[in-house]
N, C-alpha and C positions, 0 to 999 in steps of 0.2 A: 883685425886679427888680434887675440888675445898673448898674454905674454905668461900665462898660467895654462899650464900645460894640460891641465884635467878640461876644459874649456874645448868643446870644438869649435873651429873659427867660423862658422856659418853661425852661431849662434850671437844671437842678440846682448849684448855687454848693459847695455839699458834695463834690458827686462831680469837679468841677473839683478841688477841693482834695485831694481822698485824690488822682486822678491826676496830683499836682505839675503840674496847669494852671495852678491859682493858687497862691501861695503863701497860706502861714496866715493873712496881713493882706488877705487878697483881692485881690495885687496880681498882673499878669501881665509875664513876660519876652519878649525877642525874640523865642528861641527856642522857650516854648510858645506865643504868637501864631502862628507859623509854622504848627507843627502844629494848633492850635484850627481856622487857616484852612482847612488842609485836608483835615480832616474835617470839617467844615461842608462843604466844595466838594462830596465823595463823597456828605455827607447830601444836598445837592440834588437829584443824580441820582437815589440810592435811594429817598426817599422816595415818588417821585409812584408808583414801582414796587409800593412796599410797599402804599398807599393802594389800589391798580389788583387787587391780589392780594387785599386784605380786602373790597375790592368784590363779589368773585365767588365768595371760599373767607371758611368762619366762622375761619379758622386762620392762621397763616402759621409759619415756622419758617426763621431766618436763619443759615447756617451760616457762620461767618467762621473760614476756613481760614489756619491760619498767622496768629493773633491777636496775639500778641506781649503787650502790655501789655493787651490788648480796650480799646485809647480807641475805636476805630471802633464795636465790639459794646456796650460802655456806655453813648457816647453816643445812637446809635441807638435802645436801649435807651428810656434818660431823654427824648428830646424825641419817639418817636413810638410805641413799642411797649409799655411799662411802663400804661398805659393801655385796651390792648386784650388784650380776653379770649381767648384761642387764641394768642396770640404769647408766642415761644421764640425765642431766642439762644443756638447754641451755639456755644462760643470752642472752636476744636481749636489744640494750641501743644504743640509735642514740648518744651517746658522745664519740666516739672514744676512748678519753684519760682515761673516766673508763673503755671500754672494754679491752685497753692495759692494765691496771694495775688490773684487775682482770683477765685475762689469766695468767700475773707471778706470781700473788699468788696463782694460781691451780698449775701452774705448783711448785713454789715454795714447796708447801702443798702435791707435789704428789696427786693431784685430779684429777685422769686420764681421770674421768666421766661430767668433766665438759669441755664445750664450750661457748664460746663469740663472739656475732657479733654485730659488730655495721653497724644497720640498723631500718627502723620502719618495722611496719607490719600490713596490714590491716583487722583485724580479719573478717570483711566481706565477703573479697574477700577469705580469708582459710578456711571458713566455709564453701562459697561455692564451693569450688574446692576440700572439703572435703579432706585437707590437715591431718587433725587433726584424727588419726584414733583408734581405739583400743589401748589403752598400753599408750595412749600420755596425760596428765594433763598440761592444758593451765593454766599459773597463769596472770591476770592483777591486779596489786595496783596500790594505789600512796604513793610518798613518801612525 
């Protein structure tokens, strides 16, 4: 359990720390407060979705377009997915050198459920090829 209040205590204190959430003495800044906030704010909304979708499908698969760092697809990850059997996170991020270093912090983390590619994707064209089926949650931000 955490002794920083913004923190919910299911959540991983390690993977705060690889994603410079926290710093190595466990302490938090401004500005990743800022961010913690607001993906927690996103996890609210997705969550009850994600719950809604394991409800009806053995599976789910979370596709988080334009990842960037994957905090949203980590954390996601860590406090609801990392737990259920059938769930997938994949990070898509045209930067290479983030999807290299987020594959060795799954793999690091033991995040079996997660995947990274670096590439774009034209939500157009997977909408129409109906790509995107049952059991799948498409995430688009920015960062």
């Amino acid at each position: 359990m955490s002794l920083i209040p913004e923190i919910k205590p299911q959540q991983s204190i390690e993977l705060l720390k690889e994603l410079h959430i926290l710093t190595r003495d466990g302490k938090i800044n401004q500005d990743t407060r800022r961010k913690l906030k607001q993906v927690y704010h996103l996890y609210q909304f997705i969550e009850p979705l994600m719950a809604d979708v394991l409800k009806q499908k053995d599976s789910l698969s979370l596709v988080d377009h334009g990842a960037g760092k994957s905090y949203l697809g980590f954390i996601l990850y860590d406090l609801f997915l990392k737990d259920k059997p059938g769930a997938h996170v994949y990070g898509i991020e045209t930067r290479a050198e983030l999807v290299t270093k987020s594959e060795a912090l799954a793999q690091r983390l033991g995040f079996e459920g997660m995947s990274f590619l670096a590439m774009t994707v034209d939500l157009n064209a997977a909408a129409r090829k109906n790509r995107y089926r049952d059991g799948t949650a498409c995430l688009q931000h920015r960062h």
